[in-house]
Steps between C-alpha positions, in 0.01 A plus 500: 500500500650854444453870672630809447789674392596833323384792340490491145276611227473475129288637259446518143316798443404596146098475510443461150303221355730485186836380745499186568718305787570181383732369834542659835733328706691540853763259656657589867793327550561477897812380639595542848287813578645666189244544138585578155112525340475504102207641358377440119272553249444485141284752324344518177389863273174276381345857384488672168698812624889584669412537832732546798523156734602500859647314714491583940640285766411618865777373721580551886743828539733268686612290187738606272449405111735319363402455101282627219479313174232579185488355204260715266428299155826286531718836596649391838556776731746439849589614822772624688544723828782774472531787695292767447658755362665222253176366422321865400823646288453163304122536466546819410738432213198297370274756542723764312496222186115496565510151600284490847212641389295176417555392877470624815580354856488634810431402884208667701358447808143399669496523888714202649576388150718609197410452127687375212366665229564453136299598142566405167322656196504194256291496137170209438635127581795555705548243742725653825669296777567663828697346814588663801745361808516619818673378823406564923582343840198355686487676835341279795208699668285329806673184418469478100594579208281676197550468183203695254420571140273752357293319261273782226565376156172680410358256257446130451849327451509120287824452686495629874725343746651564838810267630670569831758288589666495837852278617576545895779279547401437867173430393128667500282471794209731381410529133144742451276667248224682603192553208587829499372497102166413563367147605431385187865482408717140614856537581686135417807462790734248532747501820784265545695611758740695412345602203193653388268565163216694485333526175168785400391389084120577472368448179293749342183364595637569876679855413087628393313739763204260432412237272449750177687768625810576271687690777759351695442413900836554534643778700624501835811338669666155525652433822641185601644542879750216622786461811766232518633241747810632755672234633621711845475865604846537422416591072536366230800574268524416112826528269444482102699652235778670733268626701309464807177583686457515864092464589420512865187493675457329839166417648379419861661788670355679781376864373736787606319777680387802297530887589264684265400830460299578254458834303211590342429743225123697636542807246219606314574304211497150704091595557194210323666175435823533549412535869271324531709188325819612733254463832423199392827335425618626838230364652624119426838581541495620841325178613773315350713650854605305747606554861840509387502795229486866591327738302408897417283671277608837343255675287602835271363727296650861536509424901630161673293309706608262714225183636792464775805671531722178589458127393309279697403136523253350239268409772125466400413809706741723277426332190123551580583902589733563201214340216277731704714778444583347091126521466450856594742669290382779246715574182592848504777802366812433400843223502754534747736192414806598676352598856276211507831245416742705715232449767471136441884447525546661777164297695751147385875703629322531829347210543859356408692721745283457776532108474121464463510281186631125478905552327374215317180631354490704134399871548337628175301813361178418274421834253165549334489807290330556162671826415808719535580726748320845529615624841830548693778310310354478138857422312503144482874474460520667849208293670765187408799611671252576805404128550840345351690758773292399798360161412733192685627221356223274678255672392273445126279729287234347293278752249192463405414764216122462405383628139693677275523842651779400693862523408507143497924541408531670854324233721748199323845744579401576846375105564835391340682707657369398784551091531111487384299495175202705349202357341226720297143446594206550252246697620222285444245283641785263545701721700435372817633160408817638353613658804378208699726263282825768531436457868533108487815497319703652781236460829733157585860597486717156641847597434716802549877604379471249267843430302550226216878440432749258301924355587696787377625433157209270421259775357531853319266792404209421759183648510327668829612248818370684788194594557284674771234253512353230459119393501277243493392343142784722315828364400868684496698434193871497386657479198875493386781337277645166625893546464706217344591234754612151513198412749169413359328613805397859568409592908296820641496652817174662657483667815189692632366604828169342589195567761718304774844426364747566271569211220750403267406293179704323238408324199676377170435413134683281262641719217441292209170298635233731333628562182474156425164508641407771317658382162223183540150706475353655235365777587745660797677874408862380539602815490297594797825561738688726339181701385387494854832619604471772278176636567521526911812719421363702246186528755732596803710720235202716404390530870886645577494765210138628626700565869855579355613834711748634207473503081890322493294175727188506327743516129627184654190313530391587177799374334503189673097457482521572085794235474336248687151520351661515116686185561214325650234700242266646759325765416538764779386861564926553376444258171312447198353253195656578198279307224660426163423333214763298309762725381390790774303623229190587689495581885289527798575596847350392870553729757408457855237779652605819590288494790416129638249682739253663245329366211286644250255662679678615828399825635829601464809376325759683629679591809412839772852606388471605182545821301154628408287776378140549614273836551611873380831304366643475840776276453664246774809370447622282768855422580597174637852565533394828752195294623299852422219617283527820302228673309418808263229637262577594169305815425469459076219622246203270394566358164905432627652183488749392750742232476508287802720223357757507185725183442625492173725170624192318517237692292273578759323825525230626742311842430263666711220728283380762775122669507372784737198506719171620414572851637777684710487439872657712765660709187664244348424203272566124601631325251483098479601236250266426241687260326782259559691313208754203551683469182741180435689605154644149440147361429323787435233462712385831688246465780263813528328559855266822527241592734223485275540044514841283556598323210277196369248502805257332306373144603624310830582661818817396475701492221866389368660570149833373359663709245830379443683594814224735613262381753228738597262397749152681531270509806212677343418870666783438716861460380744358236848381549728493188833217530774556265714201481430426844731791536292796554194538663233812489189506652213795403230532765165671375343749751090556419345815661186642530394590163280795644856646675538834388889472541642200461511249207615049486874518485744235501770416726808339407751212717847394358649220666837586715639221398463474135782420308645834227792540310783745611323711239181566723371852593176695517319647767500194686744254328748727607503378864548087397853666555443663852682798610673547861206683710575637833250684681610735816386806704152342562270752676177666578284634216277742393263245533519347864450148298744492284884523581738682280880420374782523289512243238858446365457327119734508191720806629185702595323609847160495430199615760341228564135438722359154649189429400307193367333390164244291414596127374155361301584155406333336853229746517402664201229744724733593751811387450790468711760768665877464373696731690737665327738858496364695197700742263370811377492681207407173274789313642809706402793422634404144575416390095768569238446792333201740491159266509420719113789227353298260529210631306513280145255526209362154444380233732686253380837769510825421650634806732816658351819508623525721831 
């Protein structure tokens, strides 16, 4: 019988009755924890016309693709991973012969998943072959492992079939799959310990809705769930292919004691279900308390709250008070992250100090928030040294971000950073249950200081070997290279420090014994090892850049993380899929997302520190070097077009078209952009936002074009965001007012990414600052105004006047918006821009700004 496994979908997705699918077909291989899933189909043009065909893949953002092969009408198109920059000066020598533009490929995302995307434009008849590889560890949660595939080929498939094969070498205990497809649907399973196939192949008479229905009744997820047998608690450790792989996770242990105090996002945006859903998650988890733990409850919003201002036992009495007090909060104001966390640490350092807490017991901070910070410490670079200053070396953070709003990016660094892990949580009806099932994975913690090591001279390059923690129904693994030796027998070491003792462990593997195993079935991923290898220290590499404290470390780690995942062709957030056909003459390129924490849709796609434009142009550029935001107006004509970005290196333009109010207010006239245009001269595609409508809103709500290597992405009456080349990102935000206002008129505002990637050749209004002057700001004192403080700002040779004030970011709240504090410049930012802000006035919208 078979479970439940990983996250996975697929999906063809053309809807046209005139495609037809003739084979759809998935095979997992699974060997020792480690996948490598191959997903094919063959498609036929059965209409009259060309028509573009496409092929998506929905995979979990944990694996790493490995391969891309298409044959189109006998043309056979393959894959390799290079790094990026190699891969995209390559593609682009294709492009520049006009060979890319039949083809397009890309990588997008959709919540917890990413899509593999890919579209060819083929004539009547053609007959097209696509096959995708990808490769992921299983990771053992509440005492299994899950292995799932997205199943949507849209239409009925002759040919549908699902194999999952699965080798354990110490055997299966648990093989499961739930009907998680529908009832109607029969899963065949054969287990023979230590193997195991599971095989999905309705015919079409099963794929129908109903028994005339031409639809397919496919669409959901495959899961097959499984664990494996352990000999002793003391691991289990495999060597194949010069490698090795340390798995260890002990059972029947006594439960270490838990300190927990958790924080709790009550700002106004937590109010409805998100509340309600967080009440009643915390509602089961405090019952899950015993005697031993100690707990506190720390609610925020733009004050802290404490339920009790030290821990105390998790007697019934205070579990019965504290749901009491869970039950009567009232979402309200604003986010004050940083009090409510320093206030947490410092409830666990005295607890610690004052030798109220078991030395044996694991202290840890729980943090529920569904937004970023609005009062206090807002700079979430700052907010991180905070905790990482004050937090000990006992002591975890665990995030919880729920929805999108939060910067999902933040809670992962300050978890990591913090010997914990984040987790998002959809705010849904489900909701709830997710943060019920976060709390499970680390509410049993057995093992403490936990270290995994080898005879000197035995192994080299090895992954993570201490850790923290670990808990119940999880499983710690290591990874490494087995060095040459004239002994067949390889020997770890694990210590760890349990509820009542501290215990050594030892256990050995026979060098050569697996391979030969392995060389016997069928259906085993040989290479599984080395790959496995591989991925944990690409995994561990990526998490290091994210925290590296200096550009010369985090250089380092990108160097070694493009080296490593080009030789073992993973495709990594560093890497990409160069496609070619035979002889190179035709190319396509995979990249991975720009941002794995937004798809489509999101309600916004970029960062709070970017350089943007919103209002009577006030401009903020922010400056992450300085850690400051700085902002002026540019007082211009209506009818004037400014250049906000010029890069001739890459042929990207962006123009701003401005228009005046109805009517002079206060004796002056507000002027607003009208009209935004994103040119990309290498394709020749131009991109024309104005007030009036955003390009293309016609149709769905939400909508995604591919031109070449422009993708725009349209939520209608909201906002589009343009990608060049995965490059350079722009988003235009449409404001709507009153139509009977006798002032104002819909204007649009305008965000550039801070991290988009120019040529040395960039300038404009804004491009100017992707190179970012020294800034020092001095002589801060009282102004005019009694709110806002005055200084010297000291930029590019110049001392510039300079007042604090604020600005309105729309992207979160398009009614209100929200404050960005910043020092403004006056007189339409001279001083602080190049030049006089009249340079960079140009005649067309699609016009590159002239030499300054």
């Amino acid at each position: 019988k078979v479970k439940n496994s990983k996250k996975e979908k697929s999906l063809i997705s053309e809807k046209c009755p005139d495609i037809t699918v003739k084979s759809y077909k998935v095979e997992s291989r699974i060997t020792s924890r480690f996948a490598h899933t191959t997903v094919r189909s063959s498609v036929v043009n059965s209409g009259s016309k060309a028509q573009s065909i496409g092929f998506n893949v929905q995979i979990p953002k944990r694996a790493f693709i490995t391969n891309f092969t298409m044959n189109v009408n006998g043309i056979t198109f393959v894959g390799s991973v290079k790094e990026k920059t190699v891969a995209r000066n390559l593609y682009a020598q294709a492009r520049s012969r006009g060979k890319t533009e039949r083809f397009l490929l890309n990588r997008a995302n959709s919540q917890d998943m990413e899509t593999f995307k890919t579209e060819v434009h083929v004539p009547p008849g053609s007959h097209i072959e696509f096959e995708l590889h990808y490769q992921e560890m299983m990771h053992r949660r509440l005492g299994f492992y899950e292995h799932s595939l997205y199943l949507q080929p849209g239409r009925l498939v002759p040919q549908f079939q699902v194999d999952v094969y699965i080798f354990e070498p110490k055997g299966i205990t648990m093989v499961q799959t739930p009907s998680t497809l529908g009832e109607q649907f029969l899963y065949d399973s054969l287990c023979l310990c230590p193997q195991a196939h599971i095989v999905f192949k309705p015919n079409l008479q099963q794929q129908r809705k109903c028994d005339n229905c031409t639809g397919s009744a496919i669409d959901g997820v495959f899961t097959v769930t499984y664990d494996v047998n352990r000999d002793s608690n003391a691991g289990e450790l495999q060597v194949s292919d010069g490698h090795f792989v340390q798995f260890f996770a002990p059972s029947n242990l006594s439960p270490l004691p838990k300190n927990i105090v958790f924080v709790i996002d009550v700002s106004g945006s937590m109010w409805g279900v998100k509340m309600k859903q967080t009440v009643e998650a915390m509602q089961a988890i405090l019952d899950d308390l015993t005697i031993d733990d100690h707990f506190s409850i720390i609610d925020f919003n733009h004050n802290v709250r404490c339920w009790n201002e030290e821990l105390v036992p998790g007697s019934s009495i205070q579990i019965a008070d504290a749901k009491k007090y869970i039950q009567n909060i009232k979402p309200n104001g604003g986010t004050n992250i940083n009090e409510a966390l320093m206030r947490a640490i410092q409830m666990l350092l005295r607890a610690s100090n004052q030798g109220l807490i078991d030395p044996r017991s694991v202290s840890m901070i729980i943090l529920v928030s569904d937004g970023d910070p609005t009062v206090g410490e807002i700079k979430l670079s700052t907010i991180q040294k905070n905790v990482k200053r004050v937090m000990r070396e006992e002591f975890s953070l665990f995030s919880l971000g729920i929805g999108f709003d939060v910067d999902y990016d933040f809670l992962e660094r300050i978890a990591m950073e913090n010997r914990g892990m984040a987790q998002r949580i959809y705010a849904n009806h489900d909701a709830a249950e997710q943060l019920r099932m976060f709390y499970s994975q680390v509410s049993s913690p057995l093992l403490r200081r936990i270290t995994i090591q080898f005879p000197e001279d035995s192994v080299s390059d090895v992954t993570q070997n201490r850790f923290d923690k670990y808990f119940s129904g999880s499983e710690l693994v290591v990874a490494g290279k087995v060095l040459p030796s004239d002994s067949n027998t390889l020997t770890s070491f694990t210590t760890a420090s349990a509820s009542r003792l501290d215990m050594t462990l030892e256990t050995e593997a026979d060098t050569t014994e697996l391979d030969t195993e392995l060389a016997k079935q069928q259906h085993s991923f040989t290479g599984f090892a080395r790959q496995m290898w591989a991925y944990i220290t690409i995994k561990q590499l990526l998490s290091e850049r994210s925290l590296a404290p200096t550009a010369v470390k985090k250089r380092k780690i990108t160097q070694r993380i493009m080296s490593l995942a080009v030789e073992h062709q993973f495709v990594t957030p560093l890497t990409a899929l160069l496609v070619e056909s035979e002889g190179a003459t035709e190319r396509l390129l995979a990249d991975s997302p720009r941002d794995p924490k937004h798809g489509c849709c999101s309600a916004s796609t970029m960062g709070p520190d970017d350089h943007y434009v919103d209002n009577d142009p006030h401009f903020i550029i922010h400056l992450p070097r300085s850690n400051m935001d700085v902002c002026f107006n540019i007082d211009s004509k209506p009818g004037h077009i400014l250049n906000l970005v010029s890069d001739s290196g890459t042929g990207v333009v962006v123009n701003g078209q401005l228009i005046g109010s109805k009517q002079m207010h206060k004796n002056k006239l507000n002027t607003y952009f009208g009209t935004i245009s994103v040119y990309y001269q290498p394709d020749g595609v131009s991109v024309t936002a104005t007030s009036a409508s955003l390009p293309f809103t016609s149709g769905s709500f939400c909508l995604m074009f591919l031109c070449f290597s422009v993708r725009i992405s349209i939520v209608k009456n909201s906002h589009v965001s343009i990608t060049i080349n995965n490059d350079i990102q722009v988003m235009v935000l449409l404001h709507r007012v009153w139509k009977k206002n006798p002032v104002s008129v819909d204007f649009l505002g305008i965000y550039i990414a801070n991290d988009n990637r120019y040529s040395p050749l960039v300038h404009g209004l804004i491009g100017q600052f992707s190179r970012e002057p020294e800034v020092s700001v001095n002589d801060i004192h009282e102004g005019v105004d009694p709110l806002k403080k005055e200084a010297i700002m000291e930029v590019k040779g110049n001392r510039l006047h300079v007042t604090r004030g604020w600005q309105k970011d729309y992207r979160q709240d398009k009614k209100r918006g929200s404050n960005v504090y910043c020092w403004f410049v006056h007189n339409s930012g001279k001083g602080f821009i190049d030049g006089h802000y009249t340079d960079y006035i140009v005649p067309e919208l699609n016009s590159f700004l002239q030499t300054l």
